[in-house]
N, C-alpha and C positions, 0 to 999 in steps of 0.2 A: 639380592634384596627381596623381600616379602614381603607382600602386598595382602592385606585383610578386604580389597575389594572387589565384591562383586563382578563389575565390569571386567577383569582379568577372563570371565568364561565369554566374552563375548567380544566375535572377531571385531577390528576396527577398521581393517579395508573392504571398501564398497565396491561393485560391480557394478558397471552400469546403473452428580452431583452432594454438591454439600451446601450446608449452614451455616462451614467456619469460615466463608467469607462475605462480603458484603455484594447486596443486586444493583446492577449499576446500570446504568441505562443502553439498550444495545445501540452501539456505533462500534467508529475504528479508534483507536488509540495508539499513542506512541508507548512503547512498552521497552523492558531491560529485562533478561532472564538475570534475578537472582540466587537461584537454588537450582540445582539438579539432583534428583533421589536414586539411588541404590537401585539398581531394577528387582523386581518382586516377580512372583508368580500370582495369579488370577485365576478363577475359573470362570470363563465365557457366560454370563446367564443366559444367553439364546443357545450357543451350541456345545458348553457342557466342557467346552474344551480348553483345559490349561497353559496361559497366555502369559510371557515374558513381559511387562511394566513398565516403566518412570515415572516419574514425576518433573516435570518441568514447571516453576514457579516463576509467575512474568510479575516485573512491579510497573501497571502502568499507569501514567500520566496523563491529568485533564484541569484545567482551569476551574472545572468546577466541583473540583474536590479541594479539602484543606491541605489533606496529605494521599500521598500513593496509594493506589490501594493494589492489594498484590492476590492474582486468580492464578491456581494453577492449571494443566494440562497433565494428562495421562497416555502416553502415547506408548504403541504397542510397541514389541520388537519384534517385527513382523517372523515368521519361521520360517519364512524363504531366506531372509536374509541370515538368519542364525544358521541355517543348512547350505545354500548357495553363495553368501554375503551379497544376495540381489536386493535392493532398498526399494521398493516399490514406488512409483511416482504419488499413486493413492494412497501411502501413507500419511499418519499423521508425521511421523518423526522425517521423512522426504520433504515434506509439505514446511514444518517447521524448519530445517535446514535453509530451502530455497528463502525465505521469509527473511532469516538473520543474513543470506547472502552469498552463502555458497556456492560455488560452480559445479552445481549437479551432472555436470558431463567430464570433468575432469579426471583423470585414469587415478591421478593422487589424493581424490579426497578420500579423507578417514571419516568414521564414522566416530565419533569422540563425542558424545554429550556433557559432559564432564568439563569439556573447555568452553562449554556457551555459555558460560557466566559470565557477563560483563558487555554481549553482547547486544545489541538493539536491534527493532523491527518493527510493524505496523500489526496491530494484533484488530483483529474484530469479534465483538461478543454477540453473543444470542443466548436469551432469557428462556430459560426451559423449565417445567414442573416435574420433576421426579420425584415420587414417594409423597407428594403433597406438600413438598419442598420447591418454592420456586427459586432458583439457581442463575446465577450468568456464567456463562460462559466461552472459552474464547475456540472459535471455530474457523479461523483465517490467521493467515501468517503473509506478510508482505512487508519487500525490503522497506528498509528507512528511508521516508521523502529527506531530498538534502534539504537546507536548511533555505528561506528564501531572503538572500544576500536585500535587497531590496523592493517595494512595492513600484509593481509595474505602474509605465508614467500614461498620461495621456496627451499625444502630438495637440498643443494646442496653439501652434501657429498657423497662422493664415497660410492659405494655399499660393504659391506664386503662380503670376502668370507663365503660358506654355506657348510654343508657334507663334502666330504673327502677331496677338498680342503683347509678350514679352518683348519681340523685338521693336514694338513700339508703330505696328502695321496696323491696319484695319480693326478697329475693336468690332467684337464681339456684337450679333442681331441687337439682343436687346437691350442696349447702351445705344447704337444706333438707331432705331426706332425712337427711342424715349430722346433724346435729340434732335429728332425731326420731326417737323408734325405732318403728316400723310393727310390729305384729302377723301374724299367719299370714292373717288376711285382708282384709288392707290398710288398716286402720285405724289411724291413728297413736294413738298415746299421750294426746296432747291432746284429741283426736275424743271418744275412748271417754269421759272425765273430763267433758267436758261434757253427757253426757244426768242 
């Protein structure tokens, strides 16, 4: 079989800004990767040096939108791992892995982008100016909170009694006190009756 994609030069076992989308307010989000792109070649504009690509598009979700809005991600293919297959923990594509939930210490994960479609995770964005273009973008990947089955309750019964008031001994000083009327010097009511 013959495969027209990219991804065939790029091992799968692991070792060890724009305009065209909308600014959205920075927080976290519940997100889906929808799209994964073809990796590309780059040239670094800080160090000149020609960089293996993707694209990773999240659609994510917020109440205060009408509909999804979908940012994507550019995550390198780091050249340790293209030469070692070592995934770096400081990567972005480690970083995004760990996020959707994968067990980065496992001897069998693959390195497959291709299959994170359909996946979920917690994305967080930050609003950056590049080129005079102010941009959001998502700079955090964190598993998916579960879902919360119900809103926590609050104990609102009364405390029962404990020791010797429960068992129906001695109550409590200040039930006792308020009980008895004490004199000027400190003598209750009953004291005094008994000599």
């Amino acid at each position: 079989m013959t495969s027209t994609s990219t991804w065939d030069d790029i091992p799968d076992q692991v070792s060890g800004g724009s305009s065209d989308w909308p600014l959205i307010p920075e927080d976290q989000y519940q997100a889906e990767v929808v799209e994964v792109g073809e990796p590309y070649e780059k040239t670094d504009a800080r160090t000149g040096e020609v960089v293996k690509k993707f694209v990773v598009k999240f659609r994510l979700e917020s109440d205060e939108w009408d509909e999804p809005v979908e940012i994507p991600s550019f995550p390198k293919i780091p050249a340790s791992y293209q030469k070692d297959g070592y995934l770096d923990s400081r990567s972005t594509a480690f970083r995004i892995m760990k996020g959707l939930g994968f067990d980065m210490k496992s001897p069998d994960l693959k390195f497959r982008p291709w299959e994170w479609v359909g996946m979920r995770c917690r994305v967080t964005t930050k609003n950056e100016t590049k080129d005079g273009v102010e941009t959001s973008w998502i700079d955090g990947w964190l598993p998916e909170k579960p879902a919360r089955t119900a809103a926590p309750t609050r104990n609102t019964t009364s405390r029962a009694p404990v020791g010797a008031a429960a068992a129906g001994g001695r109550p409590p000083l200040a039930r006792r006190l308020q009980s008895e009327a004490v004199d000027a010097e400190g003598y209750a009511d009953s004291e005094l009756d008994a000599d």
